[in-house]
VODO-37739 format. One record per residue: chain; residue number from 1; x, z negated, y negated of N, C-alpha, C in turn; residue in one letter. Coordinates in steps of 0.05 Angstrom, whole numbers, plus 5000, padded with zeros to 4 digits. Example, Ala and Ser with C-alpha at 12.3 -4.5 7.8 and 13.67 -1.06 7.14 Angstrom:
residues 2
<guke 'A', 1, <5264, 4844, 5114>, <5246, 4844, 5090>, <5264, 4844, 5066>, 'a'>
<guke 'A', 2, <5257, 4858, 5045>, <5273, 4857, 5021>, <5258, 4843, 4999>, 's'>
end
This chain:
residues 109
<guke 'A', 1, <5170, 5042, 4955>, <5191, 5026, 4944>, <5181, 4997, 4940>, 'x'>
<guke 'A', 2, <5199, 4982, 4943>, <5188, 4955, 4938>, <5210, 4938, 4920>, 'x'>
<guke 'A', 3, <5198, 4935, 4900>, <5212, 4932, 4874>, <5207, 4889, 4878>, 'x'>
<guke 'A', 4, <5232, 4881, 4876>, <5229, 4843, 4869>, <5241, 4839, 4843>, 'x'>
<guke 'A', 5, <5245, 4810, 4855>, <5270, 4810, 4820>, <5293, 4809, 4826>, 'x'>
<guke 'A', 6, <5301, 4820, 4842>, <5338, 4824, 4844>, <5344, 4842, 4861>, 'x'>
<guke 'A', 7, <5316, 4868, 4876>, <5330, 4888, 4890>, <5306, 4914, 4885>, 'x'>
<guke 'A', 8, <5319, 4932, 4885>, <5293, 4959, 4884>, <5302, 4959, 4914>, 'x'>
<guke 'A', 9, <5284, 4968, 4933>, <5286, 4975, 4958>, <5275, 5007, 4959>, 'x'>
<guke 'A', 10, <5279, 5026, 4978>, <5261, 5047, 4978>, <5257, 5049, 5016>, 'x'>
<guke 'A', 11, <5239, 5047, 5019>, <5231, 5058, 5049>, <5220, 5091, 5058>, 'x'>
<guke 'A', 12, <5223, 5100, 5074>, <5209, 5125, 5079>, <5208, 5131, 5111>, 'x'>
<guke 'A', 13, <5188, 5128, 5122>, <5183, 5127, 5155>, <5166, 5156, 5159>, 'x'>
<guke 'A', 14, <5168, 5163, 5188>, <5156, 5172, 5193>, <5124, 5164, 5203>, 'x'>
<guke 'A', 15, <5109, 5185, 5208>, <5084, 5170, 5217>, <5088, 5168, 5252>, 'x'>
<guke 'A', 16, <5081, 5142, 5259>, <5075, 5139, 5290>, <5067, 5160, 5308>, 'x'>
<guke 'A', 17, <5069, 5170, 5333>, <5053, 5188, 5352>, <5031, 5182, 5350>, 'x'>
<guke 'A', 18, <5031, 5152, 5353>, <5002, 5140, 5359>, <4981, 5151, 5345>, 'x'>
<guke 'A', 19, <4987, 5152, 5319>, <4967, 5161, 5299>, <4972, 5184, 5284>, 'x'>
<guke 'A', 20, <4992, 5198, 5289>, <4999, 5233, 5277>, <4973, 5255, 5291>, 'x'>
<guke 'A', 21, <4970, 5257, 5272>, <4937, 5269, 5266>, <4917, 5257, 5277>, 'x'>
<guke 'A', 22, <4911, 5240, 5279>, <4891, 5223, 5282>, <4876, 5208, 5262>, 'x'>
<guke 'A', 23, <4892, 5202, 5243>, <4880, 5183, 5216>, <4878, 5206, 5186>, 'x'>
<guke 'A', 24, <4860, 5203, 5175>, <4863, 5211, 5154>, <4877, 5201, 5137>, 'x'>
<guke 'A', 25, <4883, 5219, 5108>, <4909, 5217, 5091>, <4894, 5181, 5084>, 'x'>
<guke 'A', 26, <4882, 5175, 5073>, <4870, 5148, 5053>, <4873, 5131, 5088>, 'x'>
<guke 'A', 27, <4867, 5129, 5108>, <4888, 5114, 5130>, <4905, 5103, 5136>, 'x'>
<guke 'A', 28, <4919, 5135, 5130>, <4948, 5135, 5129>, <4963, 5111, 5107>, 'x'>
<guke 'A', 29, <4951, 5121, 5088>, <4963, 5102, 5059>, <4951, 5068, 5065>, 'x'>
<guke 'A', 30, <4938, 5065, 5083>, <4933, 5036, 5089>, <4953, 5024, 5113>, 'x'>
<guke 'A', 31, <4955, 5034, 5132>, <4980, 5044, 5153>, <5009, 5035, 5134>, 'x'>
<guke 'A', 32, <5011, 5044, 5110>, <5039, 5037, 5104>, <5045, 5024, 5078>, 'x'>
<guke 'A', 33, <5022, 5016, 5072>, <5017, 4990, 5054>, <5019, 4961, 5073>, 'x'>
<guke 'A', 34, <4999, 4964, 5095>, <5004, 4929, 5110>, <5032, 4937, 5128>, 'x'>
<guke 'A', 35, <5045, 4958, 5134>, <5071, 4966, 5151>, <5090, 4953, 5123>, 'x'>
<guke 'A', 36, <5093, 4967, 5105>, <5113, 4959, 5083>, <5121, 4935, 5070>, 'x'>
<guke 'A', 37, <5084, 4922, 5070>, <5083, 4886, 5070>, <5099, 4868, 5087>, 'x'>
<guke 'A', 38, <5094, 4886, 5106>, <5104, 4865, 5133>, <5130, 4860, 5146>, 'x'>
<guke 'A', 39, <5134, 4887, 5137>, <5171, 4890, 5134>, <5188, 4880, 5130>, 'x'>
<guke 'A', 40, <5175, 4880, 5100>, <5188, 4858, 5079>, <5187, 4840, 5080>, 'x'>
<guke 'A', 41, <5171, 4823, 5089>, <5157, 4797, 5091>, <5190, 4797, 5112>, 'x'>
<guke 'A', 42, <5187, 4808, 5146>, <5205, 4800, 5160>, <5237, 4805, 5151>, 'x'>
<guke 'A', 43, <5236, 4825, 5129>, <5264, 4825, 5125>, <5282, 4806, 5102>, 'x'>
<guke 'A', 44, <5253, 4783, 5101>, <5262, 4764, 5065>, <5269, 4780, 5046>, 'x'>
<guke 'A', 45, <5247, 4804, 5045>, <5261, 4818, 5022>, <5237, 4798, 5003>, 'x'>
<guke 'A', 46, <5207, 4800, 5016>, <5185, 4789, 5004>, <5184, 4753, 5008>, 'x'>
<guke 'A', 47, <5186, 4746, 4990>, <5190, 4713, 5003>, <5161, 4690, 4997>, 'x'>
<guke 'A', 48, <5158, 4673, 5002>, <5128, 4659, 4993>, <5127, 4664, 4963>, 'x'>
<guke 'A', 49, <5097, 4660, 4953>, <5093, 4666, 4928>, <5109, 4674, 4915>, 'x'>
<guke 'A', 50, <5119, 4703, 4920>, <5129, 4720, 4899>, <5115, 4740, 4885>, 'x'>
<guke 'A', 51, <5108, 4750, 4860>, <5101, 4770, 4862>, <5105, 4801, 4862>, 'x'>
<guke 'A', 52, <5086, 4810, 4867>, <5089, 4845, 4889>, <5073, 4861, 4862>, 'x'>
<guke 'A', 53, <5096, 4881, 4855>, <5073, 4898, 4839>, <5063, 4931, 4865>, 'x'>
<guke 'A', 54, <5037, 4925, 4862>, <5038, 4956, 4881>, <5025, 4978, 4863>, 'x'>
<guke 'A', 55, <5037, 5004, 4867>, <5038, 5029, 4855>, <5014, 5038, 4878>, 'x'>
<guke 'A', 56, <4982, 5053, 4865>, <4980, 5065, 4891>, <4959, 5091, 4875>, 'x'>
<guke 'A', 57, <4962, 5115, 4886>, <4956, 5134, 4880>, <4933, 5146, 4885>, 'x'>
<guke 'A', 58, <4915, 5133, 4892>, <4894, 5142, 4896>, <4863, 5115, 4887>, 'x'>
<guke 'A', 59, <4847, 5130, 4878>, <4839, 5113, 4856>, <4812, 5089, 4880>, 'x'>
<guke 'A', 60, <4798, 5106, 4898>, <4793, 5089, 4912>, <4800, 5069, 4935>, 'x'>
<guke 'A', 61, <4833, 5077, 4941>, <4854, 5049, 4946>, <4849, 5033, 4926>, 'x'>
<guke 'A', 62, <4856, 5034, 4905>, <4865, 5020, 4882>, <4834, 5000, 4873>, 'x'>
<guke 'A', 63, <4813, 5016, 4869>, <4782, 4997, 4870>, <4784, 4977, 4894>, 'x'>
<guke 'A', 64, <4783, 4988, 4920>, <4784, 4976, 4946>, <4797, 4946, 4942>, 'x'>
<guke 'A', 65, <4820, 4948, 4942>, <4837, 4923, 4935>, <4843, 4913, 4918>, 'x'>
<guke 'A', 66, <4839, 4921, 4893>, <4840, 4904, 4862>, <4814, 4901, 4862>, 'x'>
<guke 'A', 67, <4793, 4909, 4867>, <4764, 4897, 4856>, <4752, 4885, 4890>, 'x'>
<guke 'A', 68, <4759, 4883, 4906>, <4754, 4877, 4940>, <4732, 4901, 4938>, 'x'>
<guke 'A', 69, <4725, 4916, 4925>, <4703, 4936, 4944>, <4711, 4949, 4966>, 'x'>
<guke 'A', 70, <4676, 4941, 4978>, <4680, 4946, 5006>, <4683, 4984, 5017>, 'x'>
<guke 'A', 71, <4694, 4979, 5044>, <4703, 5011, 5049>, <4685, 5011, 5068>, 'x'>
<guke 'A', 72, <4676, 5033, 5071>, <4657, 5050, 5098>, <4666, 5047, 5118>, 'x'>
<guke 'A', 73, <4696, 5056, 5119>, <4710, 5065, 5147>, <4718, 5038, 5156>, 'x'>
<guke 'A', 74, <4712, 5035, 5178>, <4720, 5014, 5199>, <4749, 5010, 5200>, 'x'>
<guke 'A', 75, <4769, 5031, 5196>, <4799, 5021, 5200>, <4811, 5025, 5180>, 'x'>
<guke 'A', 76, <4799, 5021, 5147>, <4803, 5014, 5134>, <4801, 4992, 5134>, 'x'>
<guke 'A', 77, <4782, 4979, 5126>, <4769, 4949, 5137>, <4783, 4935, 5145>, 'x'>
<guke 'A', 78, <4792, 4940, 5172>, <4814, 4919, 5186>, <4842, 4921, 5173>, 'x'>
<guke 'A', 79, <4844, 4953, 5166>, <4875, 4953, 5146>, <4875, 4935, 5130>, 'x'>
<guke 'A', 80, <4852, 4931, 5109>, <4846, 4917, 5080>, <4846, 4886, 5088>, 'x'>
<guke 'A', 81, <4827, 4875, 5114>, <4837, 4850, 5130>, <4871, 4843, 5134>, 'x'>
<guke 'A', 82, <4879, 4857, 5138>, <4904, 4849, 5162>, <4931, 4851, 5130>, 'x'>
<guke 'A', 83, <4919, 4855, 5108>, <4942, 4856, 5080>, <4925, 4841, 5070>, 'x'>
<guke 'A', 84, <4899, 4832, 5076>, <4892, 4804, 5054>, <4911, 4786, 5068>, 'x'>
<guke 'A', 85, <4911, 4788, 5092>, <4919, 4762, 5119>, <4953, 4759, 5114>, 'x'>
<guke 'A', 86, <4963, 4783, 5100>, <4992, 4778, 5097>, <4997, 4759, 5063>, 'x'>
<guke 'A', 87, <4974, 4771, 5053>, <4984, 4759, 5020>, <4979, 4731, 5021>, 'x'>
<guke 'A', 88, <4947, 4727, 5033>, <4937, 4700, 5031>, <4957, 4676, 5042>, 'x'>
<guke 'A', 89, <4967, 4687, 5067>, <4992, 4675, 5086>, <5011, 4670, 5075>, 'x'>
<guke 'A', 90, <5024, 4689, 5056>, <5056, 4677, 5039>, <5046, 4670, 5009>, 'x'>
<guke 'A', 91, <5020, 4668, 5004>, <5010, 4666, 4973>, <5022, 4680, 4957>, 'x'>
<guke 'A', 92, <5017, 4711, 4961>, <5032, 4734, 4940>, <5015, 4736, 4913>, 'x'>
<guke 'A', 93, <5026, 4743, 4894>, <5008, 4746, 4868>, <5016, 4778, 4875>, 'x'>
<guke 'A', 94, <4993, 4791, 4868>, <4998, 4824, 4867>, <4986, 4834, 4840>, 'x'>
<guke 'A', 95, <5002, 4850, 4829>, <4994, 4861, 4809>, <4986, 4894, 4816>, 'x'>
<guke 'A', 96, <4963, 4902, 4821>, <4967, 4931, 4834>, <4962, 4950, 4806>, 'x'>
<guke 'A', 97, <4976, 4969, 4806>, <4972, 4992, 4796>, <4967, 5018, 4801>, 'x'>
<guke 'A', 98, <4954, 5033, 4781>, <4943, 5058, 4797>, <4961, 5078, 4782>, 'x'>
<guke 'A', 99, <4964, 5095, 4791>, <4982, 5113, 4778>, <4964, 5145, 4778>, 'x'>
<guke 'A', 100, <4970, 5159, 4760>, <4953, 5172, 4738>, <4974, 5191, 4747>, 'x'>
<guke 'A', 101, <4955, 5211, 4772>, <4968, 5237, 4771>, <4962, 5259, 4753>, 'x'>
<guke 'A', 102, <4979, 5276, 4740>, <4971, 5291, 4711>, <4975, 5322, 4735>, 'x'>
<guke 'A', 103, <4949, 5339, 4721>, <4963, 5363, 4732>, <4980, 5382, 4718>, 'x'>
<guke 'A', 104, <4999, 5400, 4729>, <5001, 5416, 4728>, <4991, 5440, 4715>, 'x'>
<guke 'A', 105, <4996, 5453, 4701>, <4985, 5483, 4696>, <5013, 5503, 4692>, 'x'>
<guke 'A', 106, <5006, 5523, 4708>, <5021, 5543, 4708>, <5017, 5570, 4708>, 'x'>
<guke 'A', 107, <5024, 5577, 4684>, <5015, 5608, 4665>, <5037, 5622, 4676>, 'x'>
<guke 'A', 108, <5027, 5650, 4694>, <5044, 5670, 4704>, <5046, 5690, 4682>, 'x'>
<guke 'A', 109, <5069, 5702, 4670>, <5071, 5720, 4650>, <5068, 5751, 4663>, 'x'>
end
């Protein structure tokens, strides 16, 4: 979802051939972080220096790109490149957030 100040948007894509089983899940979630940026960016939903709050669920996304630590995986790397290259380019302020999955417990009687 890509939340501004005057529209909630929600997106939901499938994953590419190209890369349907090929990438791991933490990949994947980089795949549709700079895809979702870029979208927006082309559809003026995202416009210069606006800012972007991002929701992201997994806690070493969330270090990666709020603190720049560095990633192992090589296509992460270029993912993490190619969404600095979109923010730095329209001067986005990002506020990222991590979101705090709680579990479940379920008692069978």
């Amino acid at each position: 979802m890509i939340y501004s100040d005057n529209s909630i948007i929600e997106q939901e894509r499938n994953h590419p051939e190209i890369y349907l089983d090929k990438v791991t899940n933490q990949q994947s979630k980089y795949i549709a972080l700079h895809v979702g940026i870029f979208w927006e960016i082309g559809r003026f939903v995202i416009k210069k220096e606006d800012t972007i709050k991002i929701m992201i669920d997994n806690k070493t996304m969330f270090d990666q790109l709020s603190r720049n630590e560095k990633a192992s995986d090589d296509f992460i790397k270029t993912r993490t490149h190619f969404i600095t290259q979109l923010i730095d380019k329209r001067k986005l302020k990002i506020n990222y957030n991590l979101l705090i999955q709680r579990k479940s417990y379920h008692q069978n009687y």
